[in-house]
C-alpha positions in Angstrom: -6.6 -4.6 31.2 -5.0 -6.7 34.1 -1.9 -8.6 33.3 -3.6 -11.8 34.2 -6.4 -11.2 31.8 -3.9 -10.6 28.7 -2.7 -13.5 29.8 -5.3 -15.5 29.6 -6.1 -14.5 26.5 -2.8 -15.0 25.2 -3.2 -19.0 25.9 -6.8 -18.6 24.7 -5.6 -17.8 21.3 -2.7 -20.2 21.3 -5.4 -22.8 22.2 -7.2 -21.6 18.9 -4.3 -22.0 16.9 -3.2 -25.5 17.4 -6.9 -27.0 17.1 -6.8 -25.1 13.8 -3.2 -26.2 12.5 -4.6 -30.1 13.6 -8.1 -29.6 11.5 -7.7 -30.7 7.4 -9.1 -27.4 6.8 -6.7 -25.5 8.2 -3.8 -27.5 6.5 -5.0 -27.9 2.8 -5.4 -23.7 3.3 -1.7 -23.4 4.6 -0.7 -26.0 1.5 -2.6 -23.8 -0.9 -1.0 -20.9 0.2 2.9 -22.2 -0.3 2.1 -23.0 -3.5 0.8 -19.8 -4.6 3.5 -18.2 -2.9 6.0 -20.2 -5.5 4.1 -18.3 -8.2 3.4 -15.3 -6.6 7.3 -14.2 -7.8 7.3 -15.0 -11.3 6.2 -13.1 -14.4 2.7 -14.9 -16.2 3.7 -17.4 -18.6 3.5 -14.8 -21.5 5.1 -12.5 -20.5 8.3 -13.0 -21.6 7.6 -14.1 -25.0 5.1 -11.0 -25.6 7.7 -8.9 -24.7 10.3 -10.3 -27.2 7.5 -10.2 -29.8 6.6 -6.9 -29.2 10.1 -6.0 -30.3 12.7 -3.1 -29.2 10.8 -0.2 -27.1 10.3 2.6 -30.0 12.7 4.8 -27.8 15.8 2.4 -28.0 18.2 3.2 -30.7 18.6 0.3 -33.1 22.3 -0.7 -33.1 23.7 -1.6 -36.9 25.8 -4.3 -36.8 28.8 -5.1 -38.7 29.4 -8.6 -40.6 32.3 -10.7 -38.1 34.5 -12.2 -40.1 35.0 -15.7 -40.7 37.8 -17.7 -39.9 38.5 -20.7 -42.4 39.9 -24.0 -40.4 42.1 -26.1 -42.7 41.5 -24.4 -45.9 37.7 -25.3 -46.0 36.1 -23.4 -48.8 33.0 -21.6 -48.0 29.8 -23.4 -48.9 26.1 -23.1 -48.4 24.1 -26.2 -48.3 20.7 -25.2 -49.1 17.7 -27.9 -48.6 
């Protein structure tokens, strides 16, 4: 193809493009695709919690842990308050 040709259909396309940026059309679909794209990113809502539900994979070992001991500020007794 010539170079003038090309050309011209370079600034036919550009021509295109900002009728279609200036129509409602065009704009809603460019606002409805930023906002998907916030979403697009994160996990589904469930995600998260179905995994913590599901519990530890079966091929993680289970860690036993020991009691921390507890350090007594002014000589408080222990107590449990039960309701």
């Amino acid at each position: 193809m010539s170079g003038s040709l090309i050309a011209a259909l370079r600034m036919e396309e550009h021509a295109i493009l900002a009728e279609l940026r200036e129509s409602i059309t065009f704009r809603r679909l460019e606002e409805l695709r930023r906002l998907l794209d916030l979403y697009a990113d994160q996990p589904p809502v469930g995600a998260e919690l179905d995994a913590v539900l599901a519990g530890p994979p079966a091929h993680a070992p289970r860690r036993v842990s020991t009691p921390q001991p507890v350090i007594l500020l002014h000589g408080e007794a222990r107590s449990v308050e039960v309701a």
